[in-house]
GUVEXKE-975525 format. One record per residue: residue in three letters; z, y negated, x of N, C-alpha, C, O, CB in turn. Coordinates in pm, whole numbers, plus 50000, padded with zeros to 5 digits. Each point is the difference from the previous one (the first is absolute). Glycine has a CB too. Example, Ala and Ser with C-alpha at 12.3 -4.5 7.8 and 13.67 -1.06 7.14 Angstrom:
ALA507805056951319500004988149911500004988050090500665000250104500595011549707;SER498034977850154500064988150082500734989149923500174988950051497685017450067;
END
This chain:
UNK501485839262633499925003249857500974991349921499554993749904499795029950151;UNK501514975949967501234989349937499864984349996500434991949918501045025350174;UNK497724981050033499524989149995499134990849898500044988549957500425022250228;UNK498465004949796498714999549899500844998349817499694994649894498345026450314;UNK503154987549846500464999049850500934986249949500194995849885499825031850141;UNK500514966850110500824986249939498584992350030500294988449971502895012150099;UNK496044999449954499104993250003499114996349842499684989249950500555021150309;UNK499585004249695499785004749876500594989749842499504993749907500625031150268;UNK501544979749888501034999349903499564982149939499804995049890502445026050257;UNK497774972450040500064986049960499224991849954500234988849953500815013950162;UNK497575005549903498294994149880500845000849880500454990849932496825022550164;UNK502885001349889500254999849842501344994349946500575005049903498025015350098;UNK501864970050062501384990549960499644986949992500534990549942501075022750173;UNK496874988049987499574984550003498994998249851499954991849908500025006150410;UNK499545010549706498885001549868500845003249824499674993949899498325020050325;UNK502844994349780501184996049903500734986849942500034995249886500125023050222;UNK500344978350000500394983850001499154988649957500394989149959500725018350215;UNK497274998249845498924989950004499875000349846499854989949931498835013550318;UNK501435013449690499525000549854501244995549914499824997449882498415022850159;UNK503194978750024500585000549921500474984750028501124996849958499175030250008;UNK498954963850100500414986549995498694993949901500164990349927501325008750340;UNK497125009149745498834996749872500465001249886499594992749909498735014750194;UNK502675002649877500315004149829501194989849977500124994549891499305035050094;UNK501444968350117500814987749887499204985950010500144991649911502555018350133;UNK496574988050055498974986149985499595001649880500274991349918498795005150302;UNK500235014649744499175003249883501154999749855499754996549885498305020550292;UNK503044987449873500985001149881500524982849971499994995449886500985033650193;UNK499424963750027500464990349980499254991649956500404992449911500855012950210;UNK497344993949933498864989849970499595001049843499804990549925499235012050331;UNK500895014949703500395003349812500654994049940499704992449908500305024650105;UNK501274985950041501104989349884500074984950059500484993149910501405028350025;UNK497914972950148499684985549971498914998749881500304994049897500235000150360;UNK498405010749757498904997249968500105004449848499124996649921499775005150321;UNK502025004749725500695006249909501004988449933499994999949877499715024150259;UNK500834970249903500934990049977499474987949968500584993349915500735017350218;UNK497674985249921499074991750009499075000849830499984991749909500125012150408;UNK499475004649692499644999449860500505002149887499524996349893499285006550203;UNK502055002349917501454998849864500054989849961499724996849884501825015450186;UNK499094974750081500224986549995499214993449927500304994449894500495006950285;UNK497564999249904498834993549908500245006349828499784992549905498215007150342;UNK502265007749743499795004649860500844991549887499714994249895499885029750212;UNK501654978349972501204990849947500184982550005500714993549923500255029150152;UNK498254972250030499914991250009498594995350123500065001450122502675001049763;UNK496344993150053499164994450088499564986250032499254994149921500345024750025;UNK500824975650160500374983950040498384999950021500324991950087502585003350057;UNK496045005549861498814999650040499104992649866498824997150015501685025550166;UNK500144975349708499134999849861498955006449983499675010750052500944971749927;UNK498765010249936498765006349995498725005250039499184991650036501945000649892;UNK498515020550073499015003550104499045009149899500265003749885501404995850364;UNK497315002549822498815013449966501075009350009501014999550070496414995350044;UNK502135014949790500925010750010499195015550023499845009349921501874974649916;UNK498025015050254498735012850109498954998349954499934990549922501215029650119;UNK497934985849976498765005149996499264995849807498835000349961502215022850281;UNK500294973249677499235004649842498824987050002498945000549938503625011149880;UNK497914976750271498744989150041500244996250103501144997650039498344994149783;UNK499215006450262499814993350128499344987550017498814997249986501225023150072;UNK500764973849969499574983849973500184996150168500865005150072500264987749627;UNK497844996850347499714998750117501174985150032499664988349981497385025550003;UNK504474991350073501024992350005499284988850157499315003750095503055018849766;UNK498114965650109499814998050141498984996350065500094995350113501155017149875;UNK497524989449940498885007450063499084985350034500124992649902499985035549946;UNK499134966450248499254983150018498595014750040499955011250052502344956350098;UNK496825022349782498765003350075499374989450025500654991149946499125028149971;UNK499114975350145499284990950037498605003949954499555010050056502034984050127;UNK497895002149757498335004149952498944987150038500084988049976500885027449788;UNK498284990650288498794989750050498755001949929499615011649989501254988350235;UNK498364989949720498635003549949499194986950009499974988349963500885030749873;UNK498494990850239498994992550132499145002349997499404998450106501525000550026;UNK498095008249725498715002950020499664995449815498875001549953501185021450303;UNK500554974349701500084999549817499144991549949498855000250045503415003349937;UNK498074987649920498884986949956500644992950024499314990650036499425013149808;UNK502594992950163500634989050023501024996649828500334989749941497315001550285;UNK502535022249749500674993649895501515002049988500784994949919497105007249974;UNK502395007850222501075000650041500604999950125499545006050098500095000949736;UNK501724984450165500494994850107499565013850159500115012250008502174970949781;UNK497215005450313500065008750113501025011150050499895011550044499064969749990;UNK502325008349934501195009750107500944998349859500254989549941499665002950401;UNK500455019149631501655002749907500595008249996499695011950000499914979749884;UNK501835001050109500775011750057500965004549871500454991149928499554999550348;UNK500225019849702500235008649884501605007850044500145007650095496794996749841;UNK504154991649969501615003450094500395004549823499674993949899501254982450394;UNK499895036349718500905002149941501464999650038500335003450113497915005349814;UNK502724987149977501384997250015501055015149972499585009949940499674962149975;UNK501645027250122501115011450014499725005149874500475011349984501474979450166;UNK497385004249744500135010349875498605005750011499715009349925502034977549898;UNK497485009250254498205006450019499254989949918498785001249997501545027550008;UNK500084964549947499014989849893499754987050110500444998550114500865007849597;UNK497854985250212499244986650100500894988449935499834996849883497205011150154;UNK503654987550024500844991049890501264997050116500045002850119499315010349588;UNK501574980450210501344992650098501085014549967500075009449921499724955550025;UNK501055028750190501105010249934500894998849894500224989149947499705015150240;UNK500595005849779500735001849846501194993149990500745005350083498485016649886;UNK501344969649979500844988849940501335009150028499945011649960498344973949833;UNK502995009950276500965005150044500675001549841500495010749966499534979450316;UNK499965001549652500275008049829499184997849960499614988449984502225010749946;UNK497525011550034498675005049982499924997849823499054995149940500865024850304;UNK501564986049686499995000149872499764986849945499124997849917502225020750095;UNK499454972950034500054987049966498954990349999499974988949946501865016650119;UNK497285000950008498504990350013499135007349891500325010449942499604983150346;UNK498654997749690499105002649957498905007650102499304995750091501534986049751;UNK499415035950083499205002950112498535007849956500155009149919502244992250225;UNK496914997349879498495004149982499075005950088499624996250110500694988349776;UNK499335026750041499005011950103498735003149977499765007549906501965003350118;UNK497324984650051498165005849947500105014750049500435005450102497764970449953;UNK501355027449852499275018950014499084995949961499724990349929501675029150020;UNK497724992750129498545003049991499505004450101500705006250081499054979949787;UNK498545011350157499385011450074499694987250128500724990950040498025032049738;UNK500194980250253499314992550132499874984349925500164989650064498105034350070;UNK501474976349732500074985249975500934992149976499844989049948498685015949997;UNK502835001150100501194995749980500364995150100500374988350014500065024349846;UNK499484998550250500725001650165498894987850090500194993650103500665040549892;UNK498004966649910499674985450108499545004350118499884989650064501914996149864;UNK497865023550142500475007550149499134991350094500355000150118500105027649807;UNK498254963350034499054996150082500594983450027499524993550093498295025549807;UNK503184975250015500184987249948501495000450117500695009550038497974988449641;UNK501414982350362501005004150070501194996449919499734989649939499055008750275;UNK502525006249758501414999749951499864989249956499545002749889501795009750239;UNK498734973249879499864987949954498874999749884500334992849905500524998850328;UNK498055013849755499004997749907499665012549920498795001349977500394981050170;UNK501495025449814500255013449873500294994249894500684990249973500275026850148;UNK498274992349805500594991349840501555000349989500604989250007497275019449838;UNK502825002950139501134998450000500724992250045500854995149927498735019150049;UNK500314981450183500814986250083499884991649960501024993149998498905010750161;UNK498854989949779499454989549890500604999649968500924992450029497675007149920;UNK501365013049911500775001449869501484989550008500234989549940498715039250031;UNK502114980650149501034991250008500364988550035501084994749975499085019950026;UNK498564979450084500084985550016500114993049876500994993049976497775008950217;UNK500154999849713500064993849877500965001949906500304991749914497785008350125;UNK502565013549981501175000149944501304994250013500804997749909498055016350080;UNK501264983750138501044996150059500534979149988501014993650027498005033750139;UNK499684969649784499874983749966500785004349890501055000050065496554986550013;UNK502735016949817500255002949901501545008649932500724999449900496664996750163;UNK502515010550046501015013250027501394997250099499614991750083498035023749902;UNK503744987850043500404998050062500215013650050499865010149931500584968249994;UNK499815021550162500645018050053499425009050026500625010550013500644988749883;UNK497275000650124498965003749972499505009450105499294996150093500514984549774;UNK500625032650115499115011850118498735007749978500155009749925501974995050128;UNK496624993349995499205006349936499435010850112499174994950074500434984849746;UNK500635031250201498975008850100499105010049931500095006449895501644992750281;UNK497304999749930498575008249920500085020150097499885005050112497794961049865;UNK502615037949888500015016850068498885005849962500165011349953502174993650034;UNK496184989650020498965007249965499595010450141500194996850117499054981949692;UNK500225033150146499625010550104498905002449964499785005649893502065004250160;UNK497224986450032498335006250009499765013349927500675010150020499074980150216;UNK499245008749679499815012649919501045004449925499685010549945498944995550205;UNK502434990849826500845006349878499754997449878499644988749965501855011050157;UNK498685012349776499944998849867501054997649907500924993650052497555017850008;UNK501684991149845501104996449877501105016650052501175002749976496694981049745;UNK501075023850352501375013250054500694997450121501175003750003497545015249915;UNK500744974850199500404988750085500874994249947501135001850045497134995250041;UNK501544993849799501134987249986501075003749911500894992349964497404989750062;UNK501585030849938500955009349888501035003350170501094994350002496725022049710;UNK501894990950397500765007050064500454983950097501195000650029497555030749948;UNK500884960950054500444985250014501644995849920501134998450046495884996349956;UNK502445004849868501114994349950501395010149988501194996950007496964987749871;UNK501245027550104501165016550009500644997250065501044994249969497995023650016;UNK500654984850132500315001050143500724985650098500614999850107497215018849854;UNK501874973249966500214985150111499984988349907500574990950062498035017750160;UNK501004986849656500204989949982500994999349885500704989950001497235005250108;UNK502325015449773501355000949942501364997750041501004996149940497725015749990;UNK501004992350212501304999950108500014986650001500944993949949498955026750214;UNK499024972549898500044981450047500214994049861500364988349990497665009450230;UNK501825008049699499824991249859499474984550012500524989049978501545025349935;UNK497064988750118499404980349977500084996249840500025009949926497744990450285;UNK502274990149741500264995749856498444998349951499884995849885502704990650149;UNK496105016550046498564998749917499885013050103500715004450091498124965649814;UNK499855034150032498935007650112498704995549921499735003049884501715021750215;UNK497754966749994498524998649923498885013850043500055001650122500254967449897;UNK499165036649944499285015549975498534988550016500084989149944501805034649836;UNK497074979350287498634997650000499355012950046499965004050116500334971149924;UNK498995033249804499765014350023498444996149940499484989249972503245027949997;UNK496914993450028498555004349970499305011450072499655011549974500234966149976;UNK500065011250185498615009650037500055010250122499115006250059499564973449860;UNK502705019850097499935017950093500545013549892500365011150040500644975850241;UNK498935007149521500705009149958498125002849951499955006249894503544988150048;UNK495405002950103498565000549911499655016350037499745003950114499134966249914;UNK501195040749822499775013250047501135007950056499795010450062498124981149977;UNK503065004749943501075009950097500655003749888499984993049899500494996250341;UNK500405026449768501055001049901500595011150077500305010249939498714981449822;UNK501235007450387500975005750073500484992950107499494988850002499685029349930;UNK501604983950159500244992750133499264993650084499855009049918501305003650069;UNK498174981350094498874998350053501065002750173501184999050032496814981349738;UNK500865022950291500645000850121500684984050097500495001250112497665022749870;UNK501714961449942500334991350030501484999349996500814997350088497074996149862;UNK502295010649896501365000549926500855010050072501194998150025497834996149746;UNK500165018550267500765010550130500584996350066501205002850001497665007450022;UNK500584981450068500244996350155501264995949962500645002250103497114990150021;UNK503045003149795500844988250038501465011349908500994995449943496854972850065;UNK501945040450002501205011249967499815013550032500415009349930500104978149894;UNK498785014150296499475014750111500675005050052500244993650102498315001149953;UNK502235017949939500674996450169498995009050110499105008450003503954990049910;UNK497824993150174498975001450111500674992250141500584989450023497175010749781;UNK501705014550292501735004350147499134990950129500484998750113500745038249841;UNK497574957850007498964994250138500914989150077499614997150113497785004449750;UNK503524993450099500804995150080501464993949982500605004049900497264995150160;UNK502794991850019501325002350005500494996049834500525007149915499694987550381;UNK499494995149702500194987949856499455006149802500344996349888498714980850368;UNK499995033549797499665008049907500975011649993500585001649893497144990350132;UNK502515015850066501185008350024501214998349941500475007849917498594993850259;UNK501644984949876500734994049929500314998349908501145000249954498564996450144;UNK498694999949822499784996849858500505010649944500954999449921497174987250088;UNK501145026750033500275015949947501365002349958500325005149893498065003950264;UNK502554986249949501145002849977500944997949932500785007949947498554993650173;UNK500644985249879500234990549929500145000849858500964995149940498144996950231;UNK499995013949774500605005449851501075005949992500554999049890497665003850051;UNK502675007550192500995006149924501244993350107501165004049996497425021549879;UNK501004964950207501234997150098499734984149990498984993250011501205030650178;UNK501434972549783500374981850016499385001250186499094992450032504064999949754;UNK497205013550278500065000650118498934995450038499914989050056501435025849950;UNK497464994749963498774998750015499334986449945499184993150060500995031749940;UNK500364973049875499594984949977500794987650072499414990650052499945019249725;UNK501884991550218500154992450102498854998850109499254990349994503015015149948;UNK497545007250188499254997550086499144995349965499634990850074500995020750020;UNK498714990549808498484998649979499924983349975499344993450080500125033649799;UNK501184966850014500334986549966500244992850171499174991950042502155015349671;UNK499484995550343500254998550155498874996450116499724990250068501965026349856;UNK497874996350062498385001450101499074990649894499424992550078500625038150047;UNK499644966849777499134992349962500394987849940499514995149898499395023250094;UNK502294975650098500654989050031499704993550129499814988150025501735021149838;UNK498475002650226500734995150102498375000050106499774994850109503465016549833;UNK495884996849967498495004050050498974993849935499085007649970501615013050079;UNK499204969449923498944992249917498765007850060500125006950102501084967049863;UNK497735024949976498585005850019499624984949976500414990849928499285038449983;UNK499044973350212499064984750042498545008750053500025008250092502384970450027;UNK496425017849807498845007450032498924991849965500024994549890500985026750082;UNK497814976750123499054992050008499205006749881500465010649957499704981450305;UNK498425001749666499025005149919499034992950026499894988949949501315019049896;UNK497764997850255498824993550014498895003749874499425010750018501174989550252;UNK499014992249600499135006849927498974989850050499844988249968501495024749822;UNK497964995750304498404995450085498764999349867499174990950001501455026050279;UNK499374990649642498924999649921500464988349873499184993849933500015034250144;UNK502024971049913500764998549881498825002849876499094993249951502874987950171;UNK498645034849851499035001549879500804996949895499505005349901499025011850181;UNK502324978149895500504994249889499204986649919499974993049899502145016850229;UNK497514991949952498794983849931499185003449962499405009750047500694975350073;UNK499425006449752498635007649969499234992249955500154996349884500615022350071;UNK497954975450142498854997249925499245002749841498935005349969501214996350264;UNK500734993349700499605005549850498245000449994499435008549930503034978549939;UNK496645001450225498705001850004499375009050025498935002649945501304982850081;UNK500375021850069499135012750040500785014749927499415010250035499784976350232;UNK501955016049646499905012349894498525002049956499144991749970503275003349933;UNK497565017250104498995005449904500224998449870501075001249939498505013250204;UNK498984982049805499345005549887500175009549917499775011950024499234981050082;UNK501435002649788500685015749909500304994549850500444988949971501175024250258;UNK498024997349683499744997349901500275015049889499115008049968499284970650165;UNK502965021949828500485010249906499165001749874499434991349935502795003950151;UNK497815014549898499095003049817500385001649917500585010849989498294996950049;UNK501124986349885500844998649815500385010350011500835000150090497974987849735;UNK501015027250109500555013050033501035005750084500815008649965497394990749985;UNK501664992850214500775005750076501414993649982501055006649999496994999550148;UNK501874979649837500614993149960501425003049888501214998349992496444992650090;UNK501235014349849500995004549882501015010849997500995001849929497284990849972;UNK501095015750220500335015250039501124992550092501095003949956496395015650038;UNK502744971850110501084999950065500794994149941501185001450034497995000950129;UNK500464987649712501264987849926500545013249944500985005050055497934966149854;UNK500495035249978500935016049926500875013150127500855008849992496604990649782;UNK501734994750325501475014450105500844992150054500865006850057497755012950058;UNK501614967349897501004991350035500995000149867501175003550014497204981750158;UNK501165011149710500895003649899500185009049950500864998549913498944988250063;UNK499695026750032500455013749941500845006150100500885007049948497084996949916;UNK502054995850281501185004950123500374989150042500835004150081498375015650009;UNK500834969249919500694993650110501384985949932501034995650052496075011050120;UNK502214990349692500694987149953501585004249948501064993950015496394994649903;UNK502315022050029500885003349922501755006050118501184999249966496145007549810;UNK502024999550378501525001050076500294986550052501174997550026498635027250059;UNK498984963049940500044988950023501514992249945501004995950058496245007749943;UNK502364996949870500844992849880501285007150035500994993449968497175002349822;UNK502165018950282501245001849942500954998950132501234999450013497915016049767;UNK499624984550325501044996650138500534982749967501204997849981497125020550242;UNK500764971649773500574987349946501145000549959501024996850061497234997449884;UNK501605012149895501395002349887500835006950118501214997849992497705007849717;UNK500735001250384501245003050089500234993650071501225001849995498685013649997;UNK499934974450114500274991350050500854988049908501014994550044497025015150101;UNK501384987449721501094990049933501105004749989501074994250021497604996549864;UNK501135023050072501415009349974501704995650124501124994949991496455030049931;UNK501564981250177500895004150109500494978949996501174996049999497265035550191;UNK500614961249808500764987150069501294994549846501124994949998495934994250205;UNK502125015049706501304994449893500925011350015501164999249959497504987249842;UNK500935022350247501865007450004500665000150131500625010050037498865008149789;UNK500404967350276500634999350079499794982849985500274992550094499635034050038;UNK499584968649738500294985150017499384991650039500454988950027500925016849992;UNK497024998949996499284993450078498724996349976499035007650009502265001250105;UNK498694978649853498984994349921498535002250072499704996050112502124986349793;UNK497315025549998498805004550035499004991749943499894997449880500965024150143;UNK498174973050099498514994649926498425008150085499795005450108501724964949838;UNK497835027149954498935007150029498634989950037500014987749992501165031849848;UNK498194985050184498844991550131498795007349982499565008450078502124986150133;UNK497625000449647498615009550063499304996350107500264989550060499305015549743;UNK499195005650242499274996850111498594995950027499045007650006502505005050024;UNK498464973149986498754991550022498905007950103500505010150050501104966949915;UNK497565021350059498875000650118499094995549947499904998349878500565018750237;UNK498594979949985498694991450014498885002249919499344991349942501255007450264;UNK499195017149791499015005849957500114996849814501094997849947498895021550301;UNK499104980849698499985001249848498564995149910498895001750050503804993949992;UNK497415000849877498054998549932499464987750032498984995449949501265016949830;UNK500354983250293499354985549999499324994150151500655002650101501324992549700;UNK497044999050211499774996850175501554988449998500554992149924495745008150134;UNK503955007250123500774990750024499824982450052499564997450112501185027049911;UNK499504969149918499404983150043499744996850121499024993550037502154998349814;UNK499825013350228500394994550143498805005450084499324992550070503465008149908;UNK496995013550009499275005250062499255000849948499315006550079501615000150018;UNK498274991649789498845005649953499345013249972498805002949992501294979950093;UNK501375027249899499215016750004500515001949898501144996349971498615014850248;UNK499514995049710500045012249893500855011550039499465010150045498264984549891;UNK503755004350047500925015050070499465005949872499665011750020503084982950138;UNK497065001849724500215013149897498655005549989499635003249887502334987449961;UNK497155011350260498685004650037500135006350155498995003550061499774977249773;UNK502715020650229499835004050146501035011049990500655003949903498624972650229;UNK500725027749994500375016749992501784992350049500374994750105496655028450005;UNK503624979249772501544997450111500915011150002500904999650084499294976149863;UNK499735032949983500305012350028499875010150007498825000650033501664991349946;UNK499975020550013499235012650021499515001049858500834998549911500555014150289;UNK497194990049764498945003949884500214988749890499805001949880500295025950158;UNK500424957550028500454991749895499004987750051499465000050111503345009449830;UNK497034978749948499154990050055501144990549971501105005449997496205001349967;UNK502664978950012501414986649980500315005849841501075004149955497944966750206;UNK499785028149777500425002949854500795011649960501084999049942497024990650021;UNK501315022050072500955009249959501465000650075501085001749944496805010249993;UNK501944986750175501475002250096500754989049852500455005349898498814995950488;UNK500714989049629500764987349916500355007049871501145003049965497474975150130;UNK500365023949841500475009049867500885014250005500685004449908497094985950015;UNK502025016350221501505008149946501034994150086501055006049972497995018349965;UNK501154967850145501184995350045500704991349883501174996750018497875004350230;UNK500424995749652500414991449910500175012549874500124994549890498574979350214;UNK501335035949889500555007949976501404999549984500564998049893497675008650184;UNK502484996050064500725003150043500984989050013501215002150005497395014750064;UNK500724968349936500084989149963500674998049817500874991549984497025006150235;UNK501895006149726499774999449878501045006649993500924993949946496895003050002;UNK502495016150093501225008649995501324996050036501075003949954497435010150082;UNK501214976750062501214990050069500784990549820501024999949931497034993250407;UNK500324999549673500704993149870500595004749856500694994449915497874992950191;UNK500885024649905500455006549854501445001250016500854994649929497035019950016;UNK502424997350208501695002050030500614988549985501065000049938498775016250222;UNK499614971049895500814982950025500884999449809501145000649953496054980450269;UNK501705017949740500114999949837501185007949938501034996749941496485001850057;UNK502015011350032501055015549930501384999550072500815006549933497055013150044;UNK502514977050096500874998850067500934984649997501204997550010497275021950104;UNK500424972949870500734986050003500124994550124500934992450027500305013449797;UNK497814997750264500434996850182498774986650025498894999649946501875032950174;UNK499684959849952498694986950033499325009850039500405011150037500394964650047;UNK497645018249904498995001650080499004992649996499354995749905501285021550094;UNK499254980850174499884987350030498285004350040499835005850107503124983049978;UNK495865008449831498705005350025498934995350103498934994049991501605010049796;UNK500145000850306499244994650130498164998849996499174992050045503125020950088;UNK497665003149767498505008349990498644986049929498784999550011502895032249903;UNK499474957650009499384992249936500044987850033499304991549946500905021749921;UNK500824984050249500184982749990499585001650144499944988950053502265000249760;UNK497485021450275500264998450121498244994549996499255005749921503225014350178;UNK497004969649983498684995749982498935012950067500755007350065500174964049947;UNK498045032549994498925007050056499214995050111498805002650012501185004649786;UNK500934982650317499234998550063500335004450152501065003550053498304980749765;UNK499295014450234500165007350096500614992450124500205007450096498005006049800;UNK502084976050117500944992450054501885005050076500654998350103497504987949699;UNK502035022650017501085005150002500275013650067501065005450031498954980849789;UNK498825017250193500045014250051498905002250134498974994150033501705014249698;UNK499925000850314499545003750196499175010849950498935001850058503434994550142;UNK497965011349700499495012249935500284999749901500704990549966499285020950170;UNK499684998049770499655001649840501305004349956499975006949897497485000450102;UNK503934990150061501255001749940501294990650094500974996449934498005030349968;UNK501014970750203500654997950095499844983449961499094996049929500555027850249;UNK501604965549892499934986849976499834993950144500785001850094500634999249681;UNK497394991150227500074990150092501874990049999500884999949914495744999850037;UNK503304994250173501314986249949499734994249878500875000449913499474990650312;UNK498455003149750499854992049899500345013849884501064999649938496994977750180;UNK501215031749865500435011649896501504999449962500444994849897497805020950204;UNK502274988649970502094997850031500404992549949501055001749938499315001650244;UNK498954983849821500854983449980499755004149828500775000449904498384975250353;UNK499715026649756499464996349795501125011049964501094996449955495504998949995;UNK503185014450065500955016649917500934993749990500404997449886499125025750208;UNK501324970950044501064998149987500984985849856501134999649950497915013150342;UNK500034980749698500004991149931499655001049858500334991149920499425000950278;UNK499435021149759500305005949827501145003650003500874996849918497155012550011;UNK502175000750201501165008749964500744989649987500155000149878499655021450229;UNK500814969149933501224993350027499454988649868500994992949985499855012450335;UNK498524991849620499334995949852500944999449872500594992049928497335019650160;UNK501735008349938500925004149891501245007450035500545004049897497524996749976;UNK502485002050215500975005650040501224990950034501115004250032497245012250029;UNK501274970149927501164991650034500584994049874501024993650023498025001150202;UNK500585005849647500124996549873500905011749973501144996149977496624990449966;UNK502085027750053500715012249967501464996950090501064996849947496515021450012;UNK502214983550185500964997150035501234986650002501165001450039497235015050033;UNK501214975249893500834988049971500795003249871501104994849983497204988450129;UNK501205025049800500535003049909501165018250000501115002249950496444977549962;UNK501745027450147500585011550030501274998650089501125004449975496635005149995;UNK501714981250172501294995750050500054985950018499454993950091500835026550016;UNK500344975249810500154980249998500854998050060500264988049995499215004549816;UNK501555016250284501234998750072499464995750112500784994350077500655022049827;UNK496904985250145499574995850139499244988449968499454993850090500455028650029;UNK500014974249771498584991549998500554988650005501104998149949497285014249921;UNK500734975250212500494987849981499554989349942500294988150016500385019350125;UNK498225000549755499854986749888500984998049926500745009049959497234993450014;UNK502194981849993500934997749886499875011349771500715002149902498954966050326;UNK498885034549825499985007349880499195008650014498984998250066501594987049812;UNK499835030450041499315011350053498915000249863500304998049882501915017150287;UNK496874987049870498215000449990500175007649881500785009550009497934991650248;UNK500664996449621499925006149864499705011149962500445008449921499234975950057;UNK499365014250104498735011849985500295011650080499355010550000498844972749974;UNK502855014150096500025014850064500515011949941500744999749902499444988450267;UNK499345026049906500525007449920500995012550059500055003550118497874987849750;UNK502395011050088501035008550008499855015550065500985007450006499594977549798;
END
């Protein structure tokens, strides 16, 4: 019996010892971890980072895309890499202030996603700028499907912080009909526990700690992922769209519900976007949005888009007339505000050359955009900042 009981005694001394060596692990591992984020708070040697979950930008991230079944109008193999800030572009200038630095926003026709890094309008853009320009950083932060509420929680969240000295805006056509969030604009401020780096993200709003890690792991973890698009339906035989043909009436019925609900929050997210960049210094231009479709046969190809079905209950003609809407709304804000705008909707040509699909840019598409934009945008800037420019005399006409 005595046996049973020192036998007894010494589980429960071993099992004691066990809990009471977990609780100061647990206590000590607290206040480091505890100490640790004070520090970050007080001082964080890491600079600048995402700061959790409020945007998720794909740090790091190479994909490889193949299209191997298409017309041939876009490159077979490209490979598609974002840099430590999630954008397609070089890394950020060790004095960042001191350079000329420049950022594309926008939706899928910004981000380029099918085009490889070398041939985006934006990479363009800064080539041509850069003959011209000294100091010259340009990265493109466009995200597939985002709207003007997208590029509102963009600049909130992440690019006020970077302060680039421009942001060029090319909006339109993921804002056509919307006057709430779209679930595109969601994705990219969700939270959401599906795995480690999202977790992170979660946390990360209320712990340096957590951002630290998180900045860390999606440093130290680049993401690399193949994309076989076998069908590549991104291409589109403009010959074979259907046949379609809107009716004066209906016509009229969708141009009046585009402007009785939709133009008017249009105009005021814009005016919010200029807002937020002049009250952190940051010269805003605007970019309406070109595509293929509109009243006229296209030359190249020989089709009548403004007789074919290109969107849902729309034929070329009508789609064109309310995107130019919205178009139109761009230029009014440009005006009222005093901000360039640089009218892609009008100078950009209609042919089908330029485009893989009825919005998207072939290379050749890229090269031309890139070359209005940089048209009129290099006249403004020689004059806005003549501290980079290296003509002997800054350009008359530019504006302010």
């Amino acid at each position: 019996m005595a046996q049973k009981e020192v036998g007894s005694t010494t589980l429960r001394t071993k099992v004691s010892n066990v809990v009471k060596n977990i609780l100061v692990l647990l206590i000590s591992l607290t206040l480091v971890l505890g100490v640790c984020e004070i520090i970050l708070r007080i001082y964080n040697p890491l600079g600048f980072r995402i700061k959790g979950d409020k945007i998720i930008l794909p740090i790091n991230k190479k994909e490889i895309i193949h299209h191997e079944h298409g017309l041939g109008k876009l490159d077979k193999v490209v490979v598609h890499q974002r840099n430590s800030l999630g954008f397609r572009g070089s890394e950020p200038p060790a004095d960042f202030p001191r350079d000329l630095t420049i950022v594309t926003v926008g939706g899928s026709t910004t981000e380029c996603f099918d085009l490889a890094e070398d041939k985006t309008w934006p990479h363009l853009l800064g080539v041509n700028l850069q003959s011209d320009f000294k100091r010259l950083w340009l990265n493109n932060a466009g995200l597939s499907g985002n709207s003007t509420f997208g590029h509102y929680i963009l600049m909130q969240d992440y690019l006020v912080k970077l302060k680039p000295k421009v942001v060029i805006f090319l909006v339109g056509i993921n804002d056509l009909g919307i006057r709430g969030e779209r679930d595109f604009d969601q994705r990219i401020h969700g939270v959401n526990f599906r795995s480690l780096e999202r977790f992170l993200a979660s946390a990360a709003v209320y712990s340096e700690l957590a951002t630290a890690a998180l900045n860390l792991y999606r440093y130290y973890f680049p993401k690399s992922v193949m994309i076989n698009n076998q069908n590549d339906p991104q291409e589109i035989d403009f010959k074979n769209l259907p046949i379609f043909t809107v009716s004066v009436l209906s016509r009229s019925a969708m141009i009046k519900d585009h402007q009785d609900h939709y133009l008017r929050p249009y105009k005021a997210r814009l005016e919010r976007l200029i807002t937020i960049c002049r009250e952190h210094d940051i010269m805003p231009v605007l970019l309406t949005q070109p595509v293929l479709y509109g009243e006229d046969v296209e030359e190249t190809s020989g089709v009548d888009l403004s007789h074919r079905l290109v969107a849902q209950d729309m034929d070329g003609a009508t789609a064109w007339q309310v995107l130019e809407l919205y178009n139109g709304v761009t230029r009014e804000v440009g005006r009222e505000r005093g901000v360039l705008v640089i009218d892609l909707a009008r100078e950009m040509p209609k042919n089908s050359g330029y485009y893989y699909d009825l919005m998207h840019y072939t290379n050749a598409g890229a090269a031309r955009l890139a070359d209005i934009v940089a048209s009129h945008l290099g006249p403004v800037l020689a004059q806005k900042f003549p501290e980079y420019y290296r003509g002997s005399v800054t350009p008359a006409s530019a504006i302010h």
